[in-house]
KEKE-3310 file (N, C-alpha, C; in steps of 0.2 Angstrom, whole numbers, plus 5000, padded with zeros to 4 digits):
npx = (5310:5295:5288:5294:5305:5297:5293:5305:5307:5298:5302:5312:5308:5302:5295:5296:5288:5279:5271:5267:5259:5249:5245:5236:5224:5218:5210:5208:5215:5230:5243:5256:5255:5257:5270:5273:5273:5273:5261:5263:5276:5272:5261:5270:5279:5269:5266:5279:5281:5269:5272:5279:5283:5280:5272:5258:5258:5263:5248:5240:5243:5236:5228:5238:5254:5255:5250:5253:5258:5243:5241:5247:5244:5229:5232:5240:5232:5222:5228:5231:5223:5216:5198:5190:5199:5204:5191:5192:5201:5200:5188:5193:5202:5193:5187:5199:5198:5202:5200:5196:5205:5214:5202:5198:5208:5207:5203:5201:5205:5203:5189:5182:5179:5169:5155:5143:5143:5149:5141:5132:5141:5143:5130:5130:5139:5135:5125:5134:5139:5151:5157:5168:5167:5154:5158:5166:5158:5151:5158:5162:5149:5146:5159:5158:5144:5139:5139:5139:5134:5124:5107:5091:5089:5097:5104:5094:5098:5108:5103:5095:5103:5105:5113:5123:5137:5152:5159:5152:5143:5146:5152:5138:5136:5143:5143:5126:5131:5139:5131:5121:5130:5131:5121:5109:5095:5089:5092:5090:5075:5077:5083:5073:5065:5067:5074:5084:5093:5096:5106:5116:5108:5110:5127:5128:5122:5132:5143:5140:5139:5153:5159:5164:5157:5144:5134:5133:5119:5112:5118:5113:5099:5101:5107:5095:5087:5092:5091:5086:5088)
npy = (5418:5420:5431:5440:5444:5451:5461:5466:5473:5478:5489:5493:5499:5511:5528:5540:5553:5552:5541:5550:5560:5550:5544:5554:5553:5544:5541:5532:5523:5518:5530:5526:5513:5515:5512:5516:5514:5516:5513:5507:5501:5490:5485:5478:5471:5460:5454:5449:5440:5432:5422:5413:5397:5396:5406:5406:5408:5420:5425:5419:5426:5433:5448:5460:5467:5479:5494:5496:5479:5475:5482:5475:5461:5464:5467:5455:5445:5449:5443:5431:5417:5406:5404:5400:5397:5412:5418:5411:5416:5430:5430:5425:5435:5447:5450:5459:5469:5487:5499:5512:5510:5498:5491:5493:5493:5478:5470:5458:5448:5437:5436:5442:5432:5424:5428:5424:5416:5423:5435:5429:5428:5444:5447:5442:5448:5462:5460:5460:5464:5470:5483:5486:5472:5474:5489:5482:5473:5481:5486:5480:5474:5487:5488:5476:5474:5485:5487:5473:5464:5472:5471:5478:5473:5473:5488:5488:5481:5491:5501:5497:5495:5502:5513:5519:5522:5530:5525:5514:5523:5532:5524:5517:5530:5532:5520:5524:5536:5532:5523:5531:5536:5526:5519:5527:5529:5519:5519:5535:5535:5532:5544:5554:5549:5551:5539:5534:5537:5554:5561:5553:5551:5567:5567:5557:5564:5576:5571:5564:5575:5581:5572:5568:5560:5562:5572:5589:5592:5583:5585:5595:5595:5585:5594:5599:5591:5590:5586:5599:5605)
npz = (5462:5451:5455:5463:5453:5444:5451:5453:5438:5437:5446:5440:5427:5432:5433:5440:5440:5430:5439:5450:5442:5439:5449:5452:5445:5448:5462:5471:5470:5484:5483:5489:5483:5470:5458:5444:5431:5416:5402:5389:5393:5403:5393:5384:5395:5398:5387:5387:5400:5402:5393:5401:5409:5423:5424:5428:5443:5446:5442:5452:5464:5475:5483:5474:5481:5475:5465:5448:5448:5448:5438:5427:5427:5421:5410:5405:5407:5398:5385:5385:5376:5376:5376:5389:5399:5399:5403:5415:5421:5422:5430:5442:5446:5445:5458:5464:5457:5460:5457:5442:5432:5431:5429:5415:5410:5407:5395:5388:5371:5365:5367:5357:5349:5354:5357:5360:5373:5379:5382:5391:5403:5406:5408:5421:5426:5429:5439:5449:5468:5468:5464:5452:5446:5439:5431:5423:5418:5412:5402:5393:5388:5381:5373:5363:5359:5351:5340:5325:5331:5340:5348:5353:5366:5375:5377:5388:5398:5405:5408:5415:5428:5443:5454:5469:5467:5459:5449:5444:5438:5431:5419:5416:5409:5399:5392:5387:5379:5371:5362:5358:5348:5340:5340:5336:5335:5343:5354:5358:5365:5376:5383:5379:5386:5398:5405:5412:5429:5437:5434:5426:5418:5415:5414:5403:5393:5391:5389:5376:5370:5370:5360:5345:5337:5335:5326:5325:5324:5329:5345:5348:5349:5360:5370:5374:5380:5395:5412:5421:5437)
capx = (5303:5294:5283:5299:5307:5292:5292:5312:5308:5292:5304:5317:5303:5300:5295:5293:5285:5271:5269:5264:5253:5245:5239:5231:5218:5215:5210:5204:5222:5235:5247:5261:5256:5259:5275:5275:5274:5270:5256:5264:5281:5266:5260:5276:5284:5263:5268:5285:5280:5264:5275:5285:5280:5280:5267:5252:5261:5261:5240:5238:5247:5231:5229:5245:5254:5254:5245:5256:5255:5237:5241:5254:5239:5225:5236:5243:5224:5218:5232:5225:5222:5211:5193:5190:5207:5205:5187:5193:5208:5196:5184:5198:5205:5188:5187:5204:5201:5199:5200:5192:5212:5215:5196:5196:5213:5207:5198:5203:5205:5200:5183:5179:5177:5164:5150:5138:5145:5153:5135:5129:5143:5141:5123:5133:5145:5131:5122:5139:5141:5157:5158:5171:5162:5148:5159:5170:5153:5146:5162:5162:5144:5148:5164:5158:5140:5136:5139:5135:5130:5119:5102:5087:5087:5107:5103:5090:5101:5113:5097:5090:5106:5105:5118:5125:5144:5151:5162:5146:5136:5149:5154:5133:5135:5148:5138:5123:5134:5141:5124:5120:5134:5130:5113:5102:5087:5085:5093:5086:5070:5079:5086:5070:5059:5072:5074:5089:5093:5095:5114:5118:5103:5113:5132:5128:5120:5136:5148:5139:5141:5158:5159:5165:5155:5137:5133:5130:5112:5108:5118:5109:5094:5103:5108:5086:5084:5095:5087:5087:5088)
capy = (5417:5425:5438:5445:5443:5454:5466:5472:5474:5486:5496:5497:5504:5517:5534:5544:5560:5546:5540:5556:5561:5547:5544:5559:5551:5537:5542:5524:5517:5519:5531:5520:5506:5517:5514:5521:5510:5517:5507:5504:5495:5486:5478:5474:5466:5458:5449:5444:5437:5427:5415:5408:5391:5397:5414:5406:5410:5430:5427:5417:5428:5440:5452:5460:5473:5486:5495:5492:5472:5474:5482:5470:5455:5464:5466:5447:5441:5449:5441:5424:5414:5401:5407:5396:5399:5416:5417:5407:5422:5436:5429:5425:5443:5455:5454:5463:5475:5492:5507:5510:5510:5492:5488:5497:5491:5472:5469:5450:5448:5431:5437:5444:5427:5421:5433:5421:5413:5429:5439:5426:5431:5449:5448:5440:5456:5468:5460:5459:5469:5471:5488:5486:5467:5477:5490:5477:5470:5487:5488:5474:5474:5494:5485:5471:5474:5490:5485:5470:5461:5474:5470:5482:5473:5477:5492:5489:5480:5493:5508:5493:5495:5508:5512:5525:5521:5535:5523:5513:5527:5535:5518:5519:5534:5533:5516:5526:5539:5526:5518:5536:5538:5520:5514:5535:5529:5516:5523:5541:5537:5533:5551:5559:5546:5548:5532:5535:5541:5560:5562:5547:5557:5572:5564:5556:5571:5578:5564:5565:5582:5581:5568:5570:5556:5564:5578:5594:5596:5578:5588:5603:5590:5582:5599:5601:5586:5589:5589:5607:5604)
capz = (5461:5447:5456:5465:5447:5440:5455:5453:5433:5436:5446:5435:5423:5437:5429:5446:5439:5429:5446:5450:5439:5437:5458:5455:5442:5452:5469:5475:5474:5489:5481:5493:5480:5464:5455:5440:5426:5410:5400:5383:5395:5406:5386:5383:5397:5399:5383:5388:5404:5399:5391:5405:5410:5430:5425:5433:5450:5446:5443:5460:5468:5475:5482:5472:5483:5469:5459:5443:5448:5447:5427:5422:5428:5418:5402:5404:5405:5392:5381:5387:5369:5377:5381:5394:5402:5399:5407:5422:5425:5423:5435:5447:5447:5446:5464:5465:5455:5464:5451:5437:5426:5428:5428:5410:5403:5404:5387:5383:5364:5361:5370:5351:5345:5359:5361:5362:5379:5384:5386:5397:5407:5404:5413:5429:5430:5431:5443:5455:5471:5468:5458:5447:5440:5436:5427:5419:5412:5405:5397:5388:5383:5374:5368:5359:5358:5350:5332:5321:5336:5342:5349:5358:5372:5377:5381:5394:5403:5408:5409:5423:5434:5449:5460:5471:5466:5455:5444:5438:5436:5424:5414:5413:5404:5396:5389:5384:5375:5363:5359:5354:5342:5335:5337:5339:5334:5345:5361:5360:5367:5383:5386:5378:5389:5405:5406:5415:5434:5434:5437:5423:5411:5411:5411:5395:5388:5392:5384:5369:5365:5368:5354:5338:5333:5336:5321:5327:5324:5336:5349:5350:5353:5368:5376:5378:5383:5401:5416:5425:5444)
cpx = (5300:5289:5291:5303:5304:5293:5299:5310:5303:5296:5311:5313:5300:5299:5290:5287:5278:5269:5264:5259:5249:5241:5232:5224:5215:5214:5208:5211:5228:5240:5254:5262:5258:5267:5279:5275:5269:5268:5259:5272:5278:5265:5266:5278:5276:5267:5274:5282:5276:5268:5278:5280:5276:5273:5260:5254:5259:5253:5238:5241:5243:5228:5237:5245:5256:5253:5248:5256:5248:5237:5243:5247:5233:5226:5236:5236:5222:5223:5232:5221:5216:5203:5191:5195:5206:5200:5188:5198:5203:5189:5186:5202:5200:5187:5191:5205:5199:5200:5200:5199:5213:5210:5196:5201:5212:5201:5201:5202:5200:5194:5178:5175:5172:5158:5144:5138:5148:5145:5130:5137:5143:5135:5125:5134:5140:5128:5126:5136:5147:5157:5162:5169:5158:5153:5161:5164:5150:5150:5162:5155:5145:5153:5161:5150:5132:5135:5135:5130:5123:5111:5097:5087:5093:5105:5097:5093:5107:5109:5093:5095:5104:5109:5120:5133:5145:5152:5156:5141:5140:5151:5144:5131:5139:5146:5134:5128:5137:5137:5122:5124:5132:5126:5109:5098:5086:5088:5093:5084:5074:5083:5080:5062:5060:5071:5079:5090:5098:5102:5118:5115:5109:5122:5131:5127:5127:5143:5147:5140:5147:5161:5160:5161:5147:5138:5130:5122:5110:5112:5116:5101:5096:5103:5099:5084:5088:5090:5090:5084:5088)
cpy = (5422:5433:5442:5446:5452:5463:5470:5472:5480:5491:5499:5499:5509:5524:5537:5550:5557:5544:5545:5561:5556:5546:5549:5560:5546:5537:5536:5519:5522:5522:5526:5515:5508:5516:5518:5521:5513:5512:5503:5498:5488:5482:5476:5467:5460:5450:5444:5438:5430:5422:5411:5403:5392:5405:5414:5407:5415:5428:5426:5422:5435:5439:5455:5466:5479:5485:5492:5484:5471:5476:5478:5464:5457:5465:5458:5444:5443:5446:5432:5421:5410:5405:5405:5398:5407:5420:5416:5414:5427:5436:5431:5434:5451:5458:5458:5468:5482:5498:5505:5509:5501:5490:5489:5494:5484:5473:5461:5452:5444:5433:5438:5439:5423:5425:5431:5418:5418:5434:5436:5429:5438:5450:5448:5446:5461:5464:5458:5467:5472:5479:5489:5481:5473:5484:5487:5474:5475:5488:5484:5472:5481:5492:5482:5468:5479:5490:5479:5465:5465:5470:5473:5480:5474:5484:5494:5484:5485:5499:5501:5493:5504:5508:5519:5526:5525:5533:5519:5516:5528:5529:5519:5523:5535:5528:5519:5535:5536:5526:5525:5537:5533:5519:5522:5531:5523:5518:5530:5540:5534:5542:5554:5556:5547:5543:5529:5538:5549:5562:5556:5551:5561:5571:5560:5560:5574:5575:5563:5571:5584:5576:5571:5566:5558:5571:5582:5598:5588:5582:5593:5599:5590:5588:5600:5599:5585:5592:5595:5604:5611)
cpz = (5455:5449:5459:5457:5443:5444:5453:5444:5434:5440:5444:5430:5424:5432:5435:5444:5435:5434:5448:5450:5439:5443:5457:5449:5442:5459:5474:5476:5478:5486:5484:5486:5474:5463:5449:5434:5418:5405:5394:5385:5398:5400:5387:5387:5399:5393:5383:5392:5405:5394:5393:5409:5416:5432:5430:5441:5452:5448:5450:5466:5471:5481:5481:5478:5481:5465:5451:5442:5444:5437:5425:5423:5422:5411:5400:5401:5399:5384:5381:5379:5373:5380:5390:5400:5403:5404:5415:5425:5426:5429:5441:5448:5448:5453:5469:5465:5458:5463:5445:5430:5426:5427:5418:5406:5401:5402:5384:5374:5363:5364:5363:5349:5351:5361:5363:5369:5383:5387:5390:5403:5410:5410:5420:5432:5432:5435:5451:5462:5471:5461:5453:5442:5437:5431:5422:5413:5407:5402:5392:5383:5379:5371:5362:5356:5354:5342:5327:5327:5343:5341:5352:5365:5378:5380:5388:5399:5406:5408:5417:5430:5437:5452:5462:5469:5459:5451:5443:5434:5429:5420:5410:5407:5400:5390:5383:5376:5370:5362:5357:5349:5336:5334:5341:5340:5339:5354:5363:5364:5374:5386:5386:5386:5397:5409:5414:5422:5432:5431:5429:5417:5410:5409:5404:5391:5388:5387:5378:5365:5365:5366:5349:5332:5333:5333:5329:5328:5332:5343:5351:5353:5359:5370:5375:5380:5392:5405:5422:5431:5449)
residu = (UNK:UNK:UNK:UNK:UNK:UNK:UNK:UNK:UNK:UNK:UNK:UNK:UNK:UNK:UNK:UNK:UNK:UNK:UNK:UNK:UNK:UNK:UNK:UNK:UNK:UNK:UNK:UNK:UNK:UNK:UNK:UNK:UNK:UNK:UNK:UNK:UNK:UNK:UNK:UNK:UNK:UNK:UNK:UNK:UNK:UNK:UNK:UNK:UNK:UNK:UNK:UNK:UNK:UNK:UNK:UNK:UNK:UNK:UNK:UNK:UNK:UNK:UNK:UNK:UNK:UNK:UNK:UNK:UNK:UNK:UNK:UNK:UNK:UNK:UNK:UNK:UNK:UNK:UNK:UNK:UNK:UNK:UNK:UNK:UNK:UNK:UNK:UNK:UNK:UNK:UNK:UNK:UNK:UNK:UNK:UNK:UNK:UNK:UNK:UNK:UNK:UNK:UNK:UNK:UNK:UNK:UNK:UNK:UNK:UNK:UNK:UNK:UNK:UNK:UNK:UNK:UNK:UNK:UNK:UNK:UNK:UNK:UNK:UNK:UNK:UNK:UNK:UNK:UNK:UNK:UNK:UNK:UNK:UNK:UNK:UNK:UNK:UNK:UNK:UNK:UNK:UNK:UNK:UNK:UNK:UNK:UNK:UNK:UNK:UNK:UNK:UNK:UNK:UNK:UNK:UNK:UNK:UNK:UNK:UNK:UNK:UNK:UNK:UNK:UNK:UNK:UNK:UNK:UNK:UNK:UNK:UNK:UNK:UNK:UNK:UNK:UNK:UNK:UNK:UNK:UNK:UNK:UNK:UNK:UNK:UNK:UNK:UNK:UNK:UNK:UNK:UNK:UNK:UNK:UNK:UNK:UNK:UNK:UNK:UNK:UNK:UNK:UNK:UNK:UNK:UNK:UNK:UNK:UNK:UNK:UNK:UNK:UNK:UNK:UNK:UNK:UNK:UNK:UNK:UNK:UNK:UNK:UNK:UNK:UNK:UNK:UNK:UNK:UNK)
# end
C-alpha cells in the first residue's frame, strides 16, 4: 500500500538529531509522532509521490499517525495544479492540522491564479473554530493580498479577529507587520488608533522593528507607540 510505502521511505530519511531539534519548536506535536524529516527531502519526495495514480489514498488516510505525514500531505497539496482539486484537499486536511509548521508550510501554488475565488474562501477560514483554519486563512490573506491586489478593507478583517489562542494571535501580528512593511500608510492608523488587542499591539510593534523592511526612522515611531502595562 502506498501509505505504508510512504511511511518506510520517511524513515529512511530519518535525521535523529532534526527530530530533536525540531520537537522542540513545535510544542503542540506528540514528540512520539516526530520523525525527523527534513523539509527540502519532504519537497522532494512531495513531488515524486503526487504523481502515483494510487496518491489519493495517502490524502484520505486522516488522521496521519505522524507528524512528517502531516508535512509530506501539506507539501503534496500545495503542488495540486487544479484549483478546485486542490481547494477540495486543503479543506479536507485543515481540520488535521495541529501545529503552526504544517499549517505554515501549505501554500498552494495554483492559489496565485484565483484570488478572486480564493478570498471568499479566505473569509470562511478566519471565521473557523478550528485554530489552525483561521491561521491558514491569515496566511494566505498576508500572502497573496498584500500587494497588487491589495485593498483597505483586508486588513480589517484580520484586526476584527479575537482570540485567546496564541498561534492566531501571532500569525495576527505577524499579518499586521507585513501590511507595515507594504501598505504604512494605510495600516499605521491601526497601531497609532490601537485598533488592535493589547498583546497582538505590542507583538507587531515588535516584528516590525525586527524588520529589515521598515526604515529606521518608522521604527523609532513604532517603539512609541507600544503599550506600557
Amino acid at each position: 500500500m502506498i501509505i505504508e510505502e510512504i511511511r518506510e521511505e520517511l524513515f529512511r530519511l530519518q535525521d535523529e538529531k532534526y527530530r530533536d531539534f525540531q520537537v522542540k519548536l513545535i510544542p503542540t506535536v506528540d514528540p512520539g509522532t516526530a520523525i525527523g524529516v527534513r523539509t527540502p527531502a519532504l519537497r522532494t519526495l512531495a513531488k515524486k509521490v503526487i504523481r502515483r495514480e494510487d496518491f489519493g489514498e495517502f490524502l484520505q488516510d486522516l488522521p496521519h499517525q505522524y507528524f512528517d505525514e502531516n508535512q509530506l500531505h501539506a507539501f503534496a497539496v500545495s503542488e495540486i495544479k487544479d484549483y478546485e482539486k486542490c481547494l477540495e484537499e486543503v479543506n479536507r486536511f485543515l481540520p488535521y492540522a495541529d501545529n503552526w509548521a504544517t499549517c505554515d508550510q501549505m501554500s498552494p501554488k495554483v492559489f496565485r491564479k484565483h484570488k478572486e475565488e480564493l478570498l471568499a474562501e479566505i473569509r470562511k477560514w478566519i471565521r473557523s473554530e478550528h485554530t489552525y483554519t483561521v491561521r491558514f486563512g491569515l496566511g494566505m490573506l498576508m500572502q497573496h493580498y498584500l500587494d497588487e491586489e491589495f485593498d483597505p478593507a483586508y486588513p480589517e478583517l484580520a484586526a476584527g479577529i479575537r482570540s485567546e489562542e496564541y498561534y492566531i494571535n501571532m500569525m495576527i501580528a505577524w499579518y499586521f507587520a507585513t501590511a507595515l512593511a507594504k501598505q504604512y500608510e494605510t495600516v499605521i492608523p491601526y497601531i497609532e488608533q490601537r485598533r488592535l488587542d493589547v498583546w497582538v499591539h505590542n507583538k507587531t510593534i515588535q516584528k516590525s522593528v525586527e524588520s529589515y523592511r521598515i526604515s529606521p526612522e518608522r521604527k523609532e515611531y513604532l517603539k512609541s507607540l507600544k503599550i506600557r502595562r
